[in-house]
C-alpha positions as CSV (number, residue, x, y, z in Angstrom):
1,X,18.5,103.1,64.4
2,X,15.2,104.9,64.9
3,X,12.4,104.5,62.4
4,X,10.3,107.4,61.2
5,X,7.3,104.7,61.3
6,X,4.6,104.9,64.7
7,X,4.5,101.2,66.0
8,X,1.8,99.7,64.6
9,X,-1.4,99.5,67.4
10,X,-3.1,96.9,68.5
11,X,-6.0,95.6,67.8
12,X,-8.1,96.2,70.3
13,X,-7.2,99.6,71.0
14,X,-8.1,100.8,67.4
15,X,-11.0,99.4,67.8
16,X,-11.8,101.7,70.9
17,X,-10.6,104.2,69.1
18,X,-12.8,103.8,66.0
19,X,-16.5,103.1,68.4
20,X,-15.3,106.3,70.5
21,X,-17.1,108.6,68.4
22,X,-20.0,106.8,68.0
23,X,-20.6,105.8,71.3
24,X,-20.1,110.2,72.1
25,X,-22.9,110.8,69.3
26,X,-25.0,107.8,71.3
27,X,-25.0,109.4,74.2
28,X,-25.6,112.9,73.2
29,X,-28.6,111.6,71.5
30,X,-29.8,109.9,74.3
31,X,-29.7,112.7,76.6
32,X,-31.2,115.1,74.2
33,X,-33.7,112.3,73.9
34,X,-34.5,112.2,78.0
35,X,-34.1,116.1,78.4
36,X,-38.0,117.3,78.7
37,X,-39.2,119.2,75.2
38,X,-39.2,122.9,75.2
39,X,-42.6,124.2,74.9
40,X,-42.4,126.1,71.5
41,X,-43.3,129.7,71.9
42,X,-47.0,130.9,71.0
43,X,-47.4,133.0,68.5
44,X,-48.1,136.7,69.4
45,X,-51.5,137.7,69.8
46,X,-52.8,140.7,67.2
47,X,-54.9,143.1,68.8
48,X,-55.3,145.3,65.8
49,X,-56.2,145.5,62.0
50,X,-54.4,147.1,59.1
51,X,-57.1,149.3,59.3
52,X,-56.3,150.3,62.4
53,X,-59.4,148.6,64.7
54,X,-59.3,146.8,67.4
55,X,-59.8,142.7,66.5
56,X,-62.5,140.9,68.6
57,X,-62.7,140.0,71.2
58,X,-60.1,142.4,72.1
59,X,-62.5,145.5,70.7
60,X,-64.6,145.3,73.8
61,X,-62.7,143.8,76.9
62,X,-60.3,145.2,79.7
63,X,-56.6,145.5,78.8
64,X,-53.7,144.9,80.7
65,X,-51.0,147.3,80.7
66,X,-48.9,145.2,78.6
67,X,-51.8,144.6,76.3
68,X,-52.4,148.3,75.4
69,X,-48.4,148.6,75.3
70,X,-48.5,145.7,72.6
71,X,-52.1,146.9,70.5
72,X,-50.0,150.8,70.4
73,X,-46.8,149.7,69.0
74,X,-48.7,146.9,66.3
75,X,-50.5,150.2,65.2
76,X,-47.7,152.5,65.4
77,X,-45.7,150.0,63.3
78,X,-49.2,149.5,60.7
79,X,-48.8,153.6,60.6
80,X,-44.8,153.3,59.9
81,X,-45.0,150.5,57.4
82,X,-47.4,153.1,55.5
83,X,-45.1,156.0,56.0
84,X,-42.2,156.1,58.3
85,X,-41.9,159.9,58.2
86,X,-45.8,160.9,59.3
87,X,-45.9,158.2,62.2
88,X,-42.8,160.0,63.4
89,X,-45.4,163.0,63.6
90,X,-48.3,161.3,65.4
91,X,-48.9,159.6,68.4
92,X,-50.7,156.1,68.0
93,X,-51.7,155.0,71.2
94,X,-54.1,152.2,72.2
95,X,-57.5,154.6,74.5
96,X,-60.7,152.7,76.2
97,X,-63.9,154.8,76.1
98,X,-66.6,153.0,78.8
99,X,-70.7,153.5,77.5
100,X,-73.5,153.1,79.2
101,X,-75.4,150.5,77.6
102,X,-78.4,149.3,79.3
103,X,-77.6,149.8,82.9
104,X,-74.0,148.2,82.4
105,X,-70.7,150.1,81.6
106,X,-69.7,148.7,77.7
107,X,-65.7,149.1,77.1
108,X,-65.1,150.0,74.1
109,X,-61.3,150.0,72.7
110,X,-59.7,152.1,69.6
111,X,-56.5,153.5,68.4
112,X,-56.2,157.1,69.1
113,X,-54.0,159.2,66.6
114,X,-53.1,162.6,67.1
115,X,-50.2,165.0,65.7
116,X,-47.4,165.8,68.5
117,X,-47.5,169.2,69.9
118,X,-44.7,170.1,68.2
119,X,-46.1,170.0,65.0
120,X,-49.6,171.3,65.7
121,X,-48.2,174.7,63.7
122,X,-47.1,173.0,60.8
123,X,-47.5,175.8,58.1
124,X,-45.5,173.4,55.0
125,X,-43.3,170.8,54.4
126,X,-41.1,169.5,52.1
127,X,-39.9,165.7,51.6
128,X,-36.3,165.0,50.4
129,X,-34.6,161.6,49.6
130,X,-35.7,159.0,47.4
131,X,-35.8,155.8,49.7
132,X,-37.4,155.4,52.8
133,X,-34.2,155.1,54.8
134,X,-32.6,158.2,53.4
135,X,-35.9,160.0,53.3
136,X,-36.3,163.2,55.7
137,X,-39.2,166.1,56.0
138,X,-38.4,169.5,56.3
139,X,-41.3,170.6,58.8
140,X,-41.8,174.2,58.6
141,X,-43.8,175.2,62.2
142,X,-45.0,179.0,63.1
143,X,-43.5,179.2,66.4
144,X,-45.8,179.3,69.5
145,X,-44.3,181.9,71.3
146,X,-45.4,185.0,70.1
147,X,-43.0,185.9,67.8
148,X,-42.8,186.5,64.0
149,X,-40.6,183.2,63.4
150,X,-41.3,180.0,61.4
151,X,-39.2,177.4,62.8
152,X,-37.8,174.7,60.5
153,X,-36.8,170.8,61.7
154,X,-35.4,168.1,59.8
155,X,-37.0,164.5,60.6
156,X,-35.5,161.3,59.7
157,X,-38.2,158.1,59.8
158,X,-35.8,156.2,62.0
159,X,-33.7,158.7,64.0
160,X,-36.9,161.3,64.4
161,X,-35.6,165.2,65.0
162,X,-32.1,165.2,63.4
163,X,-29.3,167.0,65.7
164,X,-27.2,168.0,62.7
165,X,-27.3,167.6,59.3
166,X,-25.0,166.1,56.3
167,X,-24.0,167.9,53.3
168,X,-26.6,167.0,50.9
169,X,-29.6,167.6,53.8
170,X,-28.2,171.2,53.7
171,X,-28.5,171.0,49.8
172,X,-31.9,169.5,50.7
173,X,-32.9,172.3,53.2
174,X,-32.1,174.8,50.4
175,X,-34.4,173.6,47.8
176,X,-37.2,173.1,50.9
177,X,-36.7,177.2,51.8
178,X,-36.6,177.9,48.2
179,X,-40.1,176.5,47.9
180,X,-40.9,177.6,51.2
181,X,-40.6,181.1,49.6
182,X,-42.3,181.4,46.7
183,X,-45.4,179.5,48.1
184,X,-45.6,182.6,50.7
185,X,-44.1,185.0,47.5
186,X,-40.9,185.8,50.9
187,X,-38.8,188.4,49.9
188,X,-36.1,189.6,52.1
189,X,-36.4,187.2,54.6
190,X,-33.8,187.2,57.5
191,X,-32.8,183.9,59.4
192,X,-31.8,183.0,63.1
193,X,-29.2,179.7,63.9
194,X,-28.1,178.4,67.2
195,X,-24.9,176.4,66.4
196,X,-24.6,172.6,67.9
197,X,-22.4,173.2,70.5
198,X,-24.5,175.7,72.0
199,X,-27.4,173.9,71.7
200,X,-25.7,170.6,73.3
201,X,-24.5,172.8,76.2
202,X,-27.9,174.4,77.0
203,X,-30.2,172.8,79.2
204,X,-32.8,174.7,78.2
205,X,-32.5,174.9,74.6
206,X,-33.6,172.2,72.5
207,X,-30.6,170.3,71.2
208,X,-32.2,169.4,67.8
209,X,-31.2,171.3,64.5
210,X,-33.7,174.3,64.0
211,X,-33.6,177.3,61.9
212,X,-35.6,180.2,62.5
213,X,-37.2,182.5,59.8
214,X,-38.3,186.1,60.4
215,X,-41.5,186.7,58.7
216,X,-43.7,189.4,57.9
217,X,-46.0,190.5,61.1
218,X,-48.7,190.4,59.2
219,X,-48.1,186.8,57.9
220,X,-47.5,185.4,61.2
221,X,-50.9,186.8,62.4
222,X,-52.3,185.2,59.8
223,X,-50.2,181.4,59.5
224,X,-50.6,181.3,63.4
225,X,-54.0,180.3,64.3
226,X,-54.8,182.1,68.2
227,X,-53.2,185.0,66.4
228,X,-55.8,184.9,63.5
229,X,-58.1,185.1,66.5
230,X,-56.8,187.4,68.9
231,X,-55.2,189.9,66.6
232,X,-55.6,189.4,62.9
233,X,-54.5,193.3,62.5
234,X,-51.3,194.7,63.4
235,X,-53.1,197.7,65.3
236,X,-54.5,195.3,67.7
237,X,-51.0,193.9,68.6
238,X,-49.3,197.1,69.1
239,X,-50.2,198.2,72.2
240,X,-49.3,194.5,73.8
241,X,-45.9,195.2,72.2
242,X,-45.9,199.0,73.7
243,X,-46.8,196.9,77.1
244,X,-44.8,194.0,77.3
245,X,-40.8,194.0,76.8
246,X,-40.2,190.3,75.9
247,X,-43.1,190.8,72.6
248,X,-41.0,194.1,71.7
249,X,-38.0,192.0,71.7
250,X,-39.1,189.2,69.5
251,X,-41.2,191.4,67.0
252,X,-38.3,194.3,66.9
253,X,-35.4,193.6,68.4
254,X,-34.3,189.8,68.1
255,X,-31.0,189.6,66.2
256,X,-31.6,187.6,62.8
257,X,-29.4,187.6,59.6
258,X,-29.4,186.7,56.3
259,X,-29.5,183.3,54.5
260,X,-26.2,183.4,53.0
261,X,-24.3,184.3,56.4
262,X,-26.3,182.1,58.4
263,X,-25.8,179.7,55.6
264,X,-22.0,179.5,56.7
265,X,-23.2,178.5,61.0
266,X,-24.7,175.7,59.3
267,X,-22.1,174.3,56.8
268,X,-19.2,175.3,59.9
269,X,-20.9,172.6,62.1
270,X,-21.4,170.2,59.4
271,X,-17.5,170.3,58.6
272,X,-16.7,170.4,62.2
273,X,-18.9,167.0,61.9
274,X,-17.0,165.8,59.7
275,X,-13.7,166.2,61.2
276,X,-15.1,164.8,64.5
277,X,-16.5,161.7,62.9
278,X,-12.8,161.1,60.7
């Protein structure tokens, strides 16, 4: 008859059994003991302030590359920790200026800031979202190529220039055109929209969202600062117009619409979004 009962084991062998584990933990440890000590790491090295200056001795000696990498991105992230959205304007960059100072060449190191070309125009903006995440800036730039157009963007603090928008940035970019008019008292205004898939196609066409505006002559010649210059009165721009076909195109002829139907472009390739992303 066969007994549900194991044999009982000997002696000795539960006696092996019960060391086993603590002769494994015994030699673990004394291999961990013999294995040389990993040097812990050193702590990164600040080249720069909160207030955005170089620390000594770092103010006045040659960089390495990775150096002024390291020194432009504390500062960039100093700038960000103030305000995601601006530093997503500017570029912070580590510069060295070299003085003569009594006969020798001093080096002399700062943080350069600057706004990005692209927003060298800006004319207003508008900030929409209540936490720094969510947060974007409706930038509002007179365009740069000699045409009667204010050019909107949408920038996010993490993402930068958004592609395409949600459903409550559109509700956003509403209330930021809304202000956007009365500021410059727009009436009649006519808009401009390249949808996403034709921007995403075109090589040459920025892929980022951007709405055009078609503004008054006169208020472009005077929001655009070369044009202040060059011809702050209509009669000096006509006869560049009467002269050159691409200006007679973009002050007279390029196709624009008004809010409400270009309203519809926008909200078709945010549901098309949405679909895409279900």
């Amino acid at each position: 008859m066969e007994c549900d009962t194991a044999p009982e084991m000997p002696q000795r062998a539960r006696k092996r059994k019960c060391e086993a584990p603590h002769l494994a933990q015994s030699i673990a440890e004394a291999l961990a003991a013999a294995a040389p000590q990993r040097a812990s790491k050193p702590p990164a090295t600040q080249y720069v302030s909160p207030q955005l200056q170089f620390l000594p001795p770092h103010d006045s000696c040659a960089l390495s590359p990775a150096a002024r990498r390291c020194a432009s991105e504390q500062a960039r992230a100093i700038v960000r920790a103030e305000d995601p959205l601006l530093e997503q304007l500017l570029q912070v960059r580590a510069i060295t200026t070299r003085r003569q100072s009594h006969g020798a060449v001093a080096l002399e190191n700062h943080i350069n800031m600057r706004f990005s070309e692209d927003y060298c125009t800006m004319v207003h903006h508008e900030r929409a979202g209540s936490t720094a995440r969510g947060a974007v800036m409706f930038c509002f730039m007179a365009s740069n190529q000699m045409e009667p157009v204010v050019v909107v963007v949408v920038v996010h603090p993490e993402l930068g220039r958004l592609v395409d928008l949600t459903e409550a940035q559109l509700l956003q970019l509403e209330v930021a055109l809304d202000q956007f008019r009365k500021r410059f008292q727009l009436e009649g205004e006519t808009y401009a929209y390249t949808g996403v898939d034709e921007r995403l196609r075109g090589s040459l066409h920025s892929q980022h969202f951007h709405l055009k505006i078609r503004i008054p002559t006169e208020m472009y010649l005077q929001i655009f600062p070369a044009m202040r210059v060059l011809a702050p009165k209509r009669h000096v721009l006509e006869p560049w117009k009467r002269l050159w076909e691409p200006l007679a195109y973009k002050f007279e002829r390029q196709p624009t619409a008004p809010w409400p139907s270009v309203r519809l472009l926008v909200r078709a390739d945010i549901s098309a979004q949405a679909r895409g992303g279900a």
